[in-house]
Every structure is written in C-alpha cells, then in structure tokens.
C-alpha positions as CSV (number, residue, x, y, z in Angstrom):
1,X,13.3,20.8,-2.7
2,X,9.9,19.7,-0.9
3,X,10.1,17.4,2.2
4,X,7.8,15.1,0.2
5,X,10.4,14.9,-2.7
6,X,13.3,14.4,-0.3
7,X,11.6,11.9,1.7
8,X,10.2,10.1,-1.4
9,X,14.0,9.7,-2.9
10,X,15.3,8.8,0.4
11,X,13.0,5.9,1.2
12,X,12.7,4.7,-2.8
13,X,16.5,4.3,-2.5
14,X,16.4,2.6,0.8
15,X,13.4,0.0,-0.4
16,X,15.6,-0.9,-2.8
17,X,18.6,-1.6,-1.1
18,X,17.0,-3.2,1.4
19,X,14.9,-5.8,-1.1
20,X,18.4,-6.4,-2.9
21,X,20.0,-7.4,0.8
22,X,16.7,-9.4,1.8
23,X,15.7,-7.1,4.7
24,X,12.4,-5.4,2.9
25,X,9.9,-6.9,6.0
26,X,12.5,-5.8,9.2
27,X,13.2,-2.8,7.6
28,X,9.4,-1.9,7.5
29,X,9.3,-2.9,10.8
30,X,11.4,-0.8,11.5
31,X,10.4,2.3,10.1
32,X,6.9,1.6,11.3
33,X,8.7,1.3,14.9
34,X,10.1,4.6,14.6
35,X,6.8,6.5,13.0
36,X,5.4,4.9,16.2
37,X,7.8,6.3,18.4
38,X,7.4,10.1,16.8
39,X,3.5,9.4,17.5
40,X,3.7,8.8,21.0
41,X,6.4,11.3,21.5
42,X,6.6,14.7,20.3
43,X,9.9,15.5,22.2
44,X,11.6,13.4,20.2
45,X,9.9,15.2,17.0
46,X,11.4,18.0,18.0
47,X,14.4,17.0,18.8
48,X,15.0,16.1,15.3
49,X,13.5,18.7,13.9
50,X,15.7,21.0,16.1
51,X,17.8,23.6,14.6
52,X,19.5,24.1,17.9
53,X,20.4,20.7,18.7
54,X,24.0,19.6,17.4
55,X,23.6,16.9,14.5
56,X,26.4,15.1,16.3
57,X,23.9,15.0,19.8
58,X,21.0,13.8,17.4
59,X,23.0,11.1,16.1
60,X,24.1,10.0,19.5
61,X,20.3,9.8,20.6
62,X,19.5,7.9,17.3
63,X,22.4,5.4,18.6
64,X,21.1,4.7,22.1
65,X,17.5,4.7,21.5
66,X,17.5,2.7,18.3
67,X,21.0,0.2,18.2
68,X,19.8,-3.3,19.4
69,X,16.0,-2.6,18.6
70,X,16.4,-2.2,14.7
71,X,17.9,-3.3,12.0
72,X,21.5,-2.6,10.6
73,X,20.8,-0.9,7.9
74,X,18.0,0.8,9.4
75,X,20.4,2.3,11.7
76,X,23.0,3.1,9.4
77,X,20.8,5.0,7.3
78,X,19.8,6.8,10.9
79,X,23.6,7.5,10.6
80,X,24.0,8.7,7.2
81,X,21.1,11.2,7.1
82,X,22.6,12.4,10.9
83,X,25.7,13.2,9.2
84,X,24.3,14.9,5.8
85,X,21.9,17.1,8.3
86,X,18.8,15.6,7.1
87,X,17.8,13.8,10.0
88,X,14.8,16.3,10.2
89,X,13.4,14.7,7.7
90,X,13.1,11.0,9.0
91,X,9.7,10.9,9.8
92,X,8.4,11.5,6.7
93,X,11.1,9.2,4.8
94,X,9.4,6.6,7.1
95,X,6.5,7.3,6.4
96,X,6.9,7.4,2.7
97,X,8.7,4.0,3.2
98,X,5.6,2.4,3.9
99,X,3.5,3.8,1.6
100,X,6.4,2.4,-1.0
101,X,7.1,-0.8,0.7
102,X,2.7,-1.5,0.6
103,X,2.9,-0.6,-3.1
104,X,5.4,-2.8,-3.9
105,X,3.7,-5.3,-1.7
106,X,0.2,-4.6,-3.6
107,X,-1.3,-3.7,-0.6
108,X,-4.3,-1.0,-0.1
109,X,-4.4,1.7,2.2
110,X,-7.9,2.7,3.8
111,X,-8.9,5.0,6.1
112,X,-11.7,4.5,8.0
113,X,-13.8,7.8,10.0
114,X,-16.2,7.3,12.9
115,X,-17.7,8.9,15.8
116,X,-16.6,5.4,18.0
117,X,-13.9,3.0,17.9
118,X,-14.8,0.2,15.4
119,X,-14.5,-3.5,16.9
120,X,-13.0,-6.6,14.7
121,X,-16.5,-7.8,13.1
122,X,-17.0,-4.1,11.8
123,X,-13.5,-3.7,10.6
124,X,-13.5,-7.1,8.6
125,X,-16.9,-5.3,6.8
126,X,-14.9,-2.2,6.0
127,X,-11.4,-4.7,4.8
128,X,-14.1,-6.8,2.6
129,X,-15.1,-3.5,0.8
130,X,-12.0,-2.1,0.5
131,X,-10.5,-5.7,-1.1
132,X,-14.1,-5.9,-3.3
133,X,-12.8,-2.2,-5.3
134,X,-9.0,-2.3,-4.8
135,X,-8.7,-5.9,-5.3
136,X,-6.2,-5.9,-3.0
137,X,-4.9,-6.4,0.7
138,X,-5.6,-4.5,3.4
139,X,-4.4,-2.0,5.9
140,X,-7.3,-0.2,7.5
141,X,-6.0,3.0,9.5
142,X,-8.9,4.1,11.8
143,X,-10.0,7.4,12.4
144,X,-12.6,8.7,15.8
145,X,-14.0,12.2,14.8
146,X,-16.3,13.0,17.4
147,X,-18.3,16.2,15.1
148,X,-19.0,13.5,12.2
149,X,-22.1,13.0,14.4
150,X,-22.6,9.5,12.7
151,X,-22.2,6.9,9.9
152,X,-18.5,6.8,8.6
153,X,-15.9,8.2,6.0
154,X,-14.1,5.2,3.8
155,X,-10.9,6.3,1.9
156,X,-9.5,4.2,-0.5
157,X,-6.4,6.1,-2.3
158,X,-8.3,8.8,-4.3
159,X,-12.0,7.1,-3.7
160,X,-14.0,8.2,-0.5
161,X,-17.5,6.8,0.2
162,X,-19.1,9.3,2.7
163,X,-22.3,7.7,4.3
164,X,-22.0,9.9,7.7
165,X,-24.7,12.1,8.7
166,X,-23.0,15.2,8.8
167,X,-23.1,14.8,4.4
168,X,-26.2,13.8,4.6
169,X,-27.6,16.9,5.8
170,X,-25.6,18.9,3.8
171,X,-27.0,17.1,0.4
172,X,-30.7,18.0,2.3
173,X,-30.0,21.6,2.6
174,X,-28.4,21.7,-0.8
175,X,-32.0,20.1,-1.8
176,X,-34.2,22.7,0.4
177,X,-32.2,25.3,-1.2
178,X,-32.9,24.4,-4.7
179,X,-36.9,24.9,-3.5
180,X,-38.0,28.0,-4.9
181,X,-40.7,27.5,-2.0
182,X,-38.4,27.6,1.0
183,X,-36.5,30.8,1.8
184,X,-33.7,30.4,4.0
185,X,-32.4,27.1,5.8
C-alpha cells in the first residue's frame, strides 16, 4: 500500500474522531506543531523513519518530546501508530491531516513562487486572488526560488498562473522558433 494511501486513511479516521470529541482545531494544531518540528529537524525525520531504531525507543521519544505540548488524542494516536510500527509514516499522516482538516474547513491552499520574500501588502494581493477564483479562505504557503529570475508562480489546487520571467521567455523562443526567418535561438 502507498504512503499516501496509508497516511490518507490514518488522518481521515483521526479528523473524524477528533470532530466527534470536539478537538478538530487543537488537533490541527497539533499536527501542524509536529510537521513543524520534522521541518526544522531532520534528525528527528530520521529517527522515525529508522529501521534500526527499536519502535519501543521511538515511542519513548514521541512521549517526552510531545506529552504536555499536545493534545491527548494526538498523543495517543503517536502511541498507537508506535505500537503497530507505522510511526514512519507520521509526517505525512500530518500532513494529509491538514490538507483534510482545510477541506473540511472550506479552506484554499495557495502556493505562492518568488525570487524575494513577499511582505503583508503583497501577500493580501495574492489571498484576494486566490479567494476571487476559489471563493474561499486562505492559506498562502510561500515559496523563494532564486532561478525564477522574476515575476511569481500562483498555485491554486490544480490551477497555476505563471507570470515569472523565466515563462516568459520560454513562450518568446517558442515564438522565434515558429519564424521560418530565424534559424537557431
């Protein structure tokens, strides 16, 4: 079975038990917490991806780094998935957790591309677009790509709007090779 599939079945089953119990937002927290945490360090990625590492050592970590800092049920499903041996597959089940938690919430995810960090005037342009064709909320992920020379990339689920430079001259070469007059470019 895929990673995607497990993750997807893991984290549909966990959105619902935790909208039944009432703990849909500090769950997300939660699991937006820990995708942080495998961001910013790679050790502990590995660590749970670890074939060499006892499941019993993982779940020991998972208790003192996480107990106090999330949720119950967050850390109980940190538990059960120790136990069954699937705790390699955590970061993608919270990551697929919030992709299911901002469906549910009707929320839009947007992914922004530039050659510069964006500021808060530029990124309310980009959320106004993105609301204007998903008719929805919000939640701009930003990308800095220093070889997109400039402009930006917009992803809105399946739609992107290109508008950097580096398309631009790709669309103008196409052009100059369609001239029977112009050899090579």
């Amino acid at each position: 079975m895929s990673v995607y599939r497990i993750a997807s079945r893991y984290a549909k089953s966990l959105l619902e038990l935790a909208d039944e119990k009432g703990m849909l937002e500090d769950v997300n927290k939660d699991m937006l917490l820990f995708s942080q945490m495998i961001e910013e360090n790679r050790d502990f990625l590995l660590l749970l991806k670890s074939p060499v590492v006892p499941h019993d050592k993982k779940l020991t970590i998972l208790n003192q780094v996480f107990e106090g800092k999330v949720n119950s049920l967050t850390l109980s499903i940190f538990k059960i998935l120790a136990k069954k041996h699937r705790e390699q597959y955590l970061p993608a089940i919270a990551t697929e957790f919030h992709h299911q938690y901002n469906v549910k919430k009707g929320i839009a995810e947007a992914t922004v591309t530039t050659t510069f960090p964006i500021d808060a005037g530029l990124r309310a342009e980009f959320e106004a677009v993105v609301t204007k064709i998903s008719g929805k909320k919000v939640e701009l992920t930003e990308k800095v790509e220093k070889d997109l020379i400039g402009g930006f990339i917009l992803k809105v689920g399946d739609r992107q709007i290109d508008d950097s430079i580096n398309s631009r001259l790709k669309a103008l070469k196409l052009e100059f090779s369609k001239n029977p007059y112009v050899k090579e470019f």
